[in-house]
BATIVO-566510 format. One record per residue: x, y negated, z negated of N, C-alpha, C in turn; residue number from 0; residue in one letter. Coordinates in pm, whole numbers, always signed. Atoms other than C-alpha are relative to their C-alpha. Example, Ala and Ser with C-alpha at 12.3 -4.5 7.8 and 13.67 -1.06 7.14 Angstrom:
BEGIN
+--------+--------+--------+--------+--------+--------+--------+--------+--------+-----+-----+
|    nc1 |    nc2 |    nc3 |   cac1 |   cac2 |   cac3 |    cc1 |    cc2 |    cc3 |   n | res |
+--------+--------+--------+--------+--------+--------+--------+--------+--------+-----+-----+
|    +89 |   +119 |     +0 |  +1230 |   +450 |   -780 |    +90 |   -120 |     +0 |   0 |   A |
|    -82 |   +119 |     +6 |  +1367 |   +106 |   -714 |    -77 |   -109 |    -73 |   1 |   S |
+--------+--------+--------+--------+--------+--------+--------+--------+--------+-----+-----+
//
This chain:
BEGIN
+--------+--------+--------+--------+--------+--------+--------+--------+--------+-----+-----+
|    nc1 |    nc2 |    nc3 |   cac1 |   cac2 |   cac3 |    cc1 |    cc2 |    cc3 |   n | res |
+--------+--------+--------+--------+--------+--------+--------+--------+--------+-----+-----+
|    -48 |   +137 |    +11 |  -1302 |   -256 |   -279 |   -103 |    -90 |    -66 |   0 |   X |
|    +98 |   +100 |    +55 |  -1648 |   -433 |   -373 |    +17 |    +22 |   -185 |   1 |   X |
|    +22 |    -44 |   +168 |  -1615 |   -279 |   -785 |   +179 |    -87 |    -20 |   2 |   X |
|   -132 |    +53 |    +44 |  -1247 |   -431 |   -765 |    -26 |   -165 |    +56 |   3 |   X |
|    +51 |   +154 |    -13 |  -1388 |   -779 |   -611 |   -106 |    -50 |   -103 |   4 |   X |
|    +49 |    +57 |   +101 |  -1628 |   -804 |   -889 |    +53 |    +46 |   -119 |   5 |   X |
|    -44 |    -65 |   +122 |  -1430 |   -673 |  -1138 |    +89 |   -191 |    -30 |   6 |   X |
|    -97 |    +94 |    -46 |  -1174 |   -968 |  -1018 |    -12 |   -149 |    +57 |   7 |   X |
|    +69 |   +127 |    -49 |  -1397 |  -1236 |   -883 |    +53 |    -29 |   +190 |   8 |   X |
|    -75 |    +22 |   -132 |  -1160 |  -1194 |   -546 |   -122 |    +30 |    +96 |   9 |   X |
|   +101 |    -45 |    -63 |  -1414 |  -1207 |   -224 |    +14 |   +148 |    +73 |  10 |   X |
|    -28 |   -135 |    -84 |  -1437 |   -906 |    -27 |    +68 |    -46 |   +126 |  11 |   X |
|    -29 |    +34 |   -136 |  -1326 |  -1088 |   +294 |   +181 |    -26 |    -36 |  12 |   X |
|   -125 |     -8 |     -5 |   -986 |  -1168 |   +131 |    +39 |   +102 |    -23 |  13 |   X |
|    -34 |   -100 |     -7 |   -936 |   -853 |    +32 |    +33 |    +74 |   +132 |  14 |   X |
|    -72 |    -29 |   -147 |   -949 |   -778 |   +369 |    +57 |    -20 |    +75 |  15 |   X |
|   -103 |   +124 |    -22 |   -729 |  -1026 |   +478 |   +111 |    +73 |    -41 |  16 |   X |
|   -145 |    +21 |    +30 |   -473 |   -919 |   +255 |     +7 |   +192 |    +23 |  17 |   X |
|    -21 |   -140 |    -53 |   -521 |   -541 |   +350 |    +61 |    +27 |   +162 |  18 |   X |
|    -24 |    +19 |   -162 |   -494 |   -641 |   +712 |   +133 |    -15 |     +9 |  19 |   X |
|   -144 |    +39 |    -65 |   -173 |   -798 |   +645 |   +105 |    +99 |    -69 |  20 |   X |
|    -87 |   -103 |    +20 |    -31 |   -507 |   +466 |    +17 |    +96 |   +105 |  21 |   X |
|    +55 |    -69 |   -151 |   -157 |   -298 |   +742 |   +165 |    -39 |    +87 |  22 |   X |
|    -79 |    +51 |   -144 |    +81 |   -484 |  +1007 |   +141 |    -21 |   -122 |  23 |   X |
|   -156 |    +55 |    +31 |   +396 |   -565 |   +766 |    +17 |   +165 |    -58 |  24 |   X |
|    -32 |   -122 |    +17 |   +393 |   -166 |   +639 |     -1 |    +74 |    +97 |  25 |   X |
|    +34 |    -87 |    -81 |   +293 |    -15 |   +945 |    -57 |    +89 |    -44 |  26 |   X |
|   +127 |    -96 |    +65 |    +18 |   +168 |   +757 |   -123 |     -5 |    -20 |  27 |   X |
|   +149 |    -15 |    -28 |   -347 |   +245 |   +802 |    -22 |    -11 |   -116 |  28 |   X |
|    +64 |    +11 |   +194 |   -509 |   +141 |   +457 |    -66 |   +121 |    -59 |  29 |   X |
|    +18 |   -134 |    +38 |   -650 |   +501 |   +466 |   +106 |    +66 |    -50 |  30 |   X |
|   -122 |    -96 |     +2 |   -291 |   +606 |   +423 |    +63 |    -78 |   -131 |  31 |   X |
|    -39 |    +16 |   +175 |   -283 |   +401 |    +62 |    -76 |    +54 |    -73 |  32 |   X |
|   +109 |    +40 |    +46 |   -609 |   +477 |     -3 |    +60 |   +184 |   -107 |  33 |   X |
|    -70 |   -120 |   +130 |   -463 |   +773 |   -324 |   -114 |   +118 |    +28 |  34 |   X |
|    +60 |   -122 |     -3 |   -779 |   +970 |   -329 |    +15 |    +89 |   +144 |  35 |   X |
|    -14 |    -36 |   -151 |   -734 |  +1050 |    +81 |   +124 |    +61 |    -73 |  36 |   X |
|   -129 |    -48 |    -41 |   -353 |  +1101 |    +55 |     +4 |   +103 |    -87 |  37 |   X |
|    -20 |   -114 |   +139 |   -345 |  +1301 |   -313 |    -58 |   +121 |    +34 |  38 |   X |
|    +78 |   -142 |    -25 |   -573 |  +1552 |   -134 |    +57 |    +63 |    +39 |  39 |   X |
|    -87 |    -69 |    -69 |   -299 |  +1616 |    +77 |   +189 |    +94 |    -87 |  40 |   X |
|   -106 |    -21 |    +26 |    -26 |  +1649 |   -159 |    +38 |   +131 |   -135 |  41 |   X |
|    +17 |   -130 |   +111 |   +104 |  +1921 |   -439 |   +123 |    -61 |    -99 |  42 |   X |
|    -89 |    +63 |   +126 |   +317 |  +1644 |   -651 |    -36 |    -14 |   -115 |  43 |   X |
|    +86 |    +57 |   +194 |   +233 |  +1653 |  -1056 |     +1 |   -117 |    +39 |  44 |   X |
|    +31 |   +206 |     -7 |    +51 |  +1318 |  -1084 |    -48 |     -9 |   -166 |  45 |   X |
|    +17 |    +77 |   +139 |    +19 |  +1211 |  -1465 |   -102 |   -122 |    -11 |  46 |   X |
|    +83 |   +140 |    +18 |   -287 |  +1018 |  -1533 |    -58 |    -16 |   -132 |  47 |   X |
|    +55 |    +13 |   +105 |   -354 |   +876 |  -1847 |    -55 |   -147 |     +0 |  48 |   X |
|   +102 |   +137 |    -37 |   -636 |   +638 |  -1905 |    -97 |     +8 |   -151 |  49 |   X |
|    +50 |    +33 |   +126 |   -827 |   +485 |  -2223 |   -132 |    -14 |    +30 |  50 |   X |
|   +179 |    +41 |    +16 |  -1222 |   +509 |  -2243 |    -10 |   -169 |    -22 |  51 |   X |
|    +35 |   +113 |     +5 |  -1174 |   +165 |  -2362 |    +61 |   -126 |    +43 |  52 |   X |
|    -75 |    +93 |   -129 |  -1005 |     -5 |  -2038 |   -106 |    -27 |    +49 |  53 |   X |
|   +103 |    +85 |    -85 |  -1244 |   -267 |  -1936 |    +35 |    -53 |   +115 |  54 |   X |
|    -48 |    +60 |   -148 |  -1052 |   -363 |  -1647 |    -20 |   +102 |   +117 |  55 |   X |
|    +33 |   -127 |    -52 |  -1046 |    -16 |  -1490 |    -65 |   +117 |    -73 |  56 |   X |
|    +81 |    -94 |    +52 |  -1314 |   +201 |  -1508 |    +48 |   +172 |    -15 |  57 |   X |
|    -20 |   -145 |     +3 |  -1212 |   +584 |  -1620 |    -33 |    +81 |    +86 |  58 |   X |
|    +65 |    -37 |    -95 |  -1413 |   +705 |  -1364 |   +115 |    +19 |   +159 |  59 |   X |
|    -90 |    -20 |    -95 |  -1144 |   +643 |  -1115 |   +131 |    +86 |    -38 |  60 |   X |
|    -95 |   -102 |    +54 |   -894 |   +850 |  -1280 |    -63 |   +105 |     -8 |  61 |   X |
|   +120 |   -107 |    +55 |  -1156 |  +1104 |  -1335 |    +11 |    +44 |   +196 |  62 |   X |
|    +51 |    -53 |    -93 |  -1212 |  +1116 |   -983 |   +116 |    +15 |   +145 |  63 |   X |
|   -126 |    -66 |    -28 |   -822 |  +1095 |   -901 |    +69 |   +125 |    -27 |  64 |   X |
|    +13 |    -70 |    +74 |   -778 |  +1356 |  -1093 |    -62 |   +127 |    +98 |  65 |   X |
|    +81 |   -110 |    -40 |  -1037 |  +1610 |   -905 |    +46 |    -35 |   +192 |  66 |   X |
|     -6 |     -9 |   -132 |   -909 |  +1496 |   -552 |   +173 |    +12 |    +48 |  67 |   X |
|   -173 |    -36 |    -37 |   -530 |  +1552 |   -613 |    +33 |   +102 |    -53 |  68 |   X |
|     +7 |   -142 |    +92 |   -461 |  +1915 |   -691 |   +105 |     -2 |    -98 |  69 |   X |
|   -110 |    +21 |   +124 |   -129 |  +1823 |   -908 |    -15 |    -27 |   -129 |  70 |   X |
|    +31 |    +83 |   +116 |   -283 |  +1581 |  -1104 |    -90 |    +50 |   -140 |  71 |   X |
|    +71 |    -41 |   +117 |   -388 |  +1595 |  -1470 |    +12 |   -164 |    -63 |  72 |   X |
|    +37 |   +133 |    +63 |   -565 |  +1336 |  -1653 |    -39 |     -7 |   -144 |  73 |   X |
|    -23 |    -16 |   +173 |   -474 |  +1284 |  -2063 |   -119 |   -139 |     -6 |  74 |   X |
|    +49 |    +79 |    -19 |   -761 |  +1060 |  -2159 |    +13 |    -35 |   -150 |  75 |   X |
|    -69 |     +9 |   +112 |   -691 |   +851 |  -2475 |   -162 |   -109 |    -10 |  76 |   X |
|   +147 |    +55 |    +14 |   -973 |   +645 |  -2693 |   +100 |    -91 |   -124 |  77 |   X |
|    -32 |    +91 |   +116 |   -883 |   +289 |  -2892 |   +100 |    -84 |    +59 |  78 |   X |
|   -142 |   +109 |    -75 |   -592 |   +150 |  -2633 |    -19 |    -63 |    +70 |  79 |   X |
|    +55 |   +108 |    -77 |   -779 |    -25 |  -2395 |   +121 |    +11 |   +126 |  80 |   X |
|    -55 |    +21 |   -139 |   -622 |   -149 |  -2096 |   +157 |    -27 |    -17 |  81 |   X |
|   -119 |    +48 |    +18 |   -261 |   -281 |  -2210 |    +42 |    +52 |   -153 |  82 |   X |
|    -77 |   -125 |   +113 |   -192 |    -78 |  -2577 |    +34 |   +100 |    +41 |  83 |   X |
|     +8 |   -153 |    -61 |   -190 |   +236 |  -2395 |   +143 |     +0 |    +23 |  84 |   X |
|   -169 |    +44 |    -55 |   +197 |   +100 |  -2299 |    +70 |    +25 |   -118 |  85 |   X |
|   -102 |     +8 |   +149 |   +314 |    +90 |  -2638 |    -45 |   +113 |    -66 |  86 |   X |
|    +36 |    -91 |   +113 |   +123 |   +359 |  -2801 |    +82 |   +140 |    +19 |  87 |   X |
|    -73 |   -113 |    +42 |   +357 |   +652 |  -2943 |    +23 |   +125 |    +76 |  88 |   X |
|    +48 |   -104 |    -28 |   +199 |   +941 |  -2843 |     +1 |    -14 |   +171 |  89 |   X |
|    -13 |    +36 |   -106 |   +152 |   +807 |  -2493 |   +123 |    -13 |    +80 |  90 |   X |
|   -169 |    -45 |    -22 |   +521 |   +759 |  -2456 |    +54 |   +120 |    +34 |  91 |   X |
|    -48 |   -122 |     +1 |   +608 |  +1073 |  -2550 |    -80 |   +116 |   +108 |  92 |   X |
|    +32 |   -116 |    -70 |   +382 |  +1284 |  -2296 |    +44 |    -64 |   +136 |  93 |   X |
|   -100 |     -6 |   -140 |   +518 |  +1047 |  -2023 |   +150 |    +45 |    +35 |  94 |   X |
|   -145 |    -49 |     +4 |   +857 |  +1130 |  -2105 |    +39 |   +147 |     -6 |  95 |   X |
|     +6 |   -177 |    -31 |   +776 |  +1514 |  -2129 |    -50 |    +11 |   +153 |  96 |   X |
|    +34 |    -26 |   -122 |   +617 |  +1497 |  -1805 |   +100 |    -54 |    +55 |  97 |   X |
|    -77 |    +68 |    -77 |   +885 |  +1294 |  -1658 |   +156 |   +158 |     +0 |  98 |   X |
|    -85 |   -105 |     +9 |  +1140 |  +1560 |  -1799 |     +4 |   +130 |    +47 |  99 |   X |
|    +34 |   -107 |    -76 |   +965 |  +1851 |  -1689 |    +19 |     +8 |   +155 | 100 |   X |
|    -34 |    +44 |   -142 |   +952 |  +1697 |  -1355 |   +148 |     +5 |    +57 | 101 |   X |
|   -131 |     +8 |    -56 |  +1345 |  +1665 |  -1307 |    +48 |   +171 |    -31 | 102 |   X |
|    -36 |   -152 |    -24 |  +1383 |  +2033 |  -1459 |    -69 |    +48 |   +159 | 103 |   X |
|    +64 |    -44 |   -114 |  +1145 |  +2145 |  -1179 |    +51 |     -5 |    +86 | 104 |   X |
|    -58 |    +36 |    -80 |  +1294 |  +1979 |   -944 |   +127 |    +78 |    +23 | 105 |   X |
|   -152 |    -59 |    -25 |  +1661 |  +2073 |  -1072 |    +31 |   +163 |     +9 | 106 |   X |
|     -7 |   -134 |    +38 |  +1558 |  +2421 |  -1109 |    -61 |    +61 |   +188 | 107 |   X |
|     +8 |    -40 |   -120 |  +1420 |  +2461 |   -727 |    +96 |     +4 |    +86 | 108 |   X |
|   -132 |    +33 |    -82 |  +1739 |  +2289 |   -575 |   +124 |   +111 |    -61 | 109 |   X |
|    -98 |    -78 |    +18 |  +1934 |  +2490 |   -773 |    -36 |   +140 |    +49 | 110 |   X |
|    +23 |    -56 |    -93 |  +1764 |  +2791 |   -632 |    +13 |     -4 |   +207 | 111 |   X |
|    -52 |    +13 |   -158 |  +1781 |  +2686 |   -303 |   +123 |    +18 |    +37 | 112 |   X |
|   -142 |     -2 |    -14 |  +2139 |  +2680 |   -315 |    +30 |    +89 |    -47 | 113 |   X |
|    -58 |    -98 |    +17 |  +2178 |  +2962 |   -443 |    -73 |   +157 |    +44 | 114 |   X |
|    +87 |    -89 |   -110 |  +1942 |  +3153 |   -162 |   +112 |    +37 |    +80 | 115 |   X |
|    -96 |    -44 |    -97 |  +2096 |  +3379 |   +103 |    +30 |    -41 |   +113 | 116 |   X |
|    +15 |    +77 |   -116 |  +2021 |  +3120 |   +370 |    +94 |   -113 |    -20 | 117 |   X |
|    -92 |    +77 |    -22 |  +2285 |  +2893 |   +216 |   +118 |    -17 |    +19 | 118 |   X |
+--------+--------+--------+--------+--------+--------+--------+--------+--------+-----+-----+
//
């Protein structure tokens, strides 16, 4: 939280404030947003693509999402910064292959399942 309060100028005390009050209106332990904790636990493709030259967020956290979620893969792109990265071409197109792959996967397990001897 302190690299996202000076990134942001926000103090650390509201941050905690406003974690507290997610806390009580989600009914969730802030450990249980906190991605690198939970992603350790999980085996969902996670798609991370991130620009060397995003000054807002440091690469480093994708880098180190990336190595603590076993799904995840991280496309790292150079020249888009923090907000081109949305529009750029190429970027498009591997979310939309990953997105597609993802619903085969999906449609290709369920359709197995259903067509197991247990159904």
């Amino acid at each position: 939280m302190s690299e996202f309060s000076q990134r942001t100028g926000v103090s650390l005390r509201l941050l905690d404030d406003a974690f507290g009050e997610l806390e009580k209106r989600l009914s969730v332990h802030r450990d249980e947003m906190n991605l690198h904790l939970v992603g350790k636990k999980l085996r969902t493709p996670l798609l991370l693509i991130h620009d060397h030259e995003d000054y807002r967020t440091s690469i480093d956290h994708s880098r180190a999402l990336e190595q603590s979620w076993p799904g995840a893969r991280l496309v790292e792109t150079y020249g888009l910064g923090h907000r081109r990265i949305l529009r750029d071409y190429h970027v498009i197109q591997q979310a939309v292959a990953f997105v597609s792959q993802a619903k085969l996967s999906r449609k290709s397990d369920l359709e197995g399942q259903l067509n197991s001897p247990l159904c």
